[in-house]
C-alpha positions as CSV (number, residue, x, y, z in Angstrom):
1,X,17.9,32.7,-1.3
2,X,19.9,34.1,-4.0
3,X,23.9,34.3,-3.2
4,X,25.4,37.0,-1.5
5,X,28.4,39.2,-3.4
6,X,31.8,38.1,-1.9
7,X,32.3,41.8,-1.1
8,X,29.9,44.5,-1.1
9,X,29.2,48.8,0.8
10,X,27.3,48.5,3.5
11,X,24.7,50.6,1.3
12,X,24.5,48.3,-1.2
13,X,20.4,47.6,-0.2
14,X,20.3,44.9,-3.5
15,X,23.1,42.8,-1.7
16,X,21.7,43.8,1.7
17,X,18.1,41.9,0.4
18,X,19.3,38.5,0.0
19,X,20.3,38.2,3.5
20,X,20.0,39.2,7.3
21,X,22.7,41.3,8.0
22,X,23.8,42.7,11.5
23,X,21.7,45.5,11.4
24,X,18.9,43.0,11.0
25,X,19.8,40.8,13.7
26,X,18.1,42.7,16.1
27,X,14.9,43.4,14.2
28,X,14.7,39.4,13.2
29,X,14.6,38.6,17.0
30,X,12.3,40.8,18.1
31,X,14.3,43.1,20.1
32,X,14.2,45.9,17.8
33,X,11.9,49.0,19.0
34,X,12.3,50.4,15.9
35,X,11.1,47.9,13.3
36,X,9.2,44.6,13.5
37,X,10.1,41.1,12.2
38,X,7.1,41.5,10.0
39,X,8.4,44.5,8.2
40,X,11.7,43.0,8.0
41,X,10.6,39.7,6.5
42,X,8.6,41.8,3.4
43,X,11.6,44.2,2.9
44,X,13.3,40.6,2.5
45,X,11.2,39.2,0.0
46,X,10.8,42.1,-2.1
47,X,7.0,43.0,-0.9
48,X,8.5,46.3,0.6
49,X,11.0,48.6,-0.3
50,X,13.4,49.3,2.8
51,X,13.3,52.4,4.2
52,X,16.4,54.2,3.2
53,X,17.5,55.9,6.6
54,X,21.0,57.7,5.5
55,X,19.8,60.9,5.7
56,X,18.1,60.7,9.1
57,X,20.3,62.8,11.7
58,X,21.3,60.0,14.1
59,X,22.6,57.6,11.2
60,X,24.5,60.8,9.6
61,X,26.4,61.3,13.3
62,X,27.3,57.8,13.6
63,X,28.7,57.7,9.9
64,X,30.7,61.1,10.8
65,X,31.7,60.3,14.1
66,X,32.7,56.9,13.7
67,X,36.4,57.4,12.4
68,X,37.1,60.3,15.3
69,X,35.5,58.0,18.0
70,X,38.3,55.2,16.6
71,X,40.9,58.0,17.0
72,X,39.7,59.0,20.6
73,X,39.9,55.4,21.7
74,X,43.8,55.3,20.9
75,X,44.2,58.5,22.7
76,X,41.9,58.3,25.7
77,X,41.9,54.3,26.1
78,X,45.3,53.2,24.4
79,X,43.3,50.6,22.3
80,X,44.3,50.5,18.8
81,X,41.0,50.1,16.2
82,X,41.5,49.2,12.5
83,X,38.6,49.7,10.1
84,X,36.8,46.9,8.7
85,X,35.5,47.2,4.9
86,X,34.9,43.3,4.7
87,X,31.7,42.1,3.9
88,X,31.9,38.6,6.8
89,X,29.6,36.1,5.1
90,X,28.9,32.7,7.2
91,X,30.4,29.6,6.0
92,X,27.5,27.1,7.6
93,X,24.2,30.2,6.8
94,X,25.9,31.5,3.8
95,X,22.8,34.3,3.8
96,X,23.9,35.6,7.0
97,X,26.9,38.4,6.7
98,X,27.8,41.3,8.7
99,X,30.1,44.3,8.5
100,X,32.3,44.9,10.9
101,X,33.3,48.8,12.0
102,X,36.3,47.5,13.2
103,X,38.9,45.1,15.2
104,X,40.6,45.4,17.9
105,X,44.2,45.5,16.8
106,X,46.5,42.4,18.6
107,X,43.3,40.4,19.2
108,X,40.2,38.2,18.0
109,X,38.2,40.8,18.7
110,X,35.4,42.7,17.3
111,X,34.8,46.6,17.5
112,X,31.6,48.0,17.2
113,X,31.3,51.7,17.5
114,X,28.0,53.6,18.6
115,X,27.6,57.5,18.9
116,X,23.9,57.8,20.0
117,X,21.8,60.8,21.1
118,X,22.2,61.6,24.4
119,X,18.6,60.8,24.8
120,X,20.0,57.7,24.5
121,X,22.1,57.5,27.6
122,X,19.5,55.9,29.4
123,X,19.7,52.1,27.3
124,X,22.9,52.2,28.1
125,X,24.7,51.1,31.2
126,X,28.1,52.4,33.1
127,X,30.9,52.5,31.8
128,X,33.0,49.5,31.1
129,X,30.1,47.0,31.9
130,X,28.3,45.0,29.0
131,X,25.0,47.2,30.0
132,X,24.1,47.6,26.0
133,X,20.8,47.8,24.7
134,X,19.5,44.5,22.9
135,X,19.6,45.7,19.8
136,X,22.9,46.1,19.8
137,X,23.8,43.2,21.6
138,X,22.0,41.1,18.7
139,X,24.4,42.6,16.2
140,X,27.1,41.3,18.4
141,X,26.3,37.7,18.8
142,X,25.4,37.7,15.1
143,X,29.1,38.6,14.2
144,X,30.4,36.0,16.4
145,X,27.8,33.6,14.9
146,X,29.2,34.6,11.6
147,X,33.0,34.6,12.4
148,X,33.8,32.0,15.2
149,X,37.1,32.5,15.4
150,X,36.4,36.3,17.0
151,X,36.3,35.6,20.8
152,X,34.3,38.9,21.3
153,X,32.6,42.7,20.9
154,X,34.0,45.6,22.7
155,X,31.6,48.3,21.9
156,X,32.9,51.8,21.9
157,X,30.2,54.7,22.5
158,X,30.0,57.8,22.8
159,X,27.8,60.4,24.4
160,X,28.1,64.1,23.9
């Protein structure tokens, strides 16, 4: 596989092809509802052009809602988020990366932050339990695969 920029947008779908990034994880094992491993594995090896998803409503709320939800979690939960704008490549699998939302500011630890549909509720469990659906949890334990020295994902979602 051809090497990965040391720092590229999470847009960047040229960059994004020459690896599995999080938002791949899922889809590579099989627990994505959404897109095959088939699919994946040609958009990988140039034999299909990925679909470009940035305009469908769900990814437009998470993109706008993302930087309030990181504000509402100091204010509701005390828990101070920075953003991320690294691009995490792994040392041992340099074509696996990831990017991060965020961190949990005065820890090792990952944030990742979700603002689904309310039809989405349902995937999810209560609050404060690691009830997440496996898609997500994919892209969790691919970060820490990438980054060892995080000791964990807090997820941060929100529901209308």
């Amino acid at each position: 596989m051809e090497q990965l920029a040391k720092n590229f947008a999470v847009n960047d779908l040229i960059e994004r092809q020459k690896g599995i990034g999080g938002s791949d994880a899922g889809t590579a094992v099989g627990v994505n509802p959404y897109k095959s491993p088939y699919i994946l594995y040609l958009e990988k090896i140039g034999a299909r052009e990925p679909e470009d998803i940035s305009h469908k409503p769900a990814v437009k709320r998470g993109v706008r809602l993302e930087p309030e939800i990181m504000k509402w979690v100091k204010e509701d939960l005390d828990i101070t988020l920075r953003k991320d704008n690294t691009t995490h490549i792994s040392k041992e699998y340099p074509y696996l990366f990831c990017h991060n939302d965020g961190t949990v500011v005065g820890s090792h630890r990952i944030a990742e932050i979700k603002a689904p549909s309310i039809h989405m509720r349902e995937k999810w469990g209560e609050p404060g339990t690691d009830a997440i659906p496996p898609y997500y949890l994919a892209q969790g334990v691919h970060a820490l695969a990438i980054q060892p020295e995080m000791e964990g994902v807090d997820y941060f979602a929100y529901f209308d």
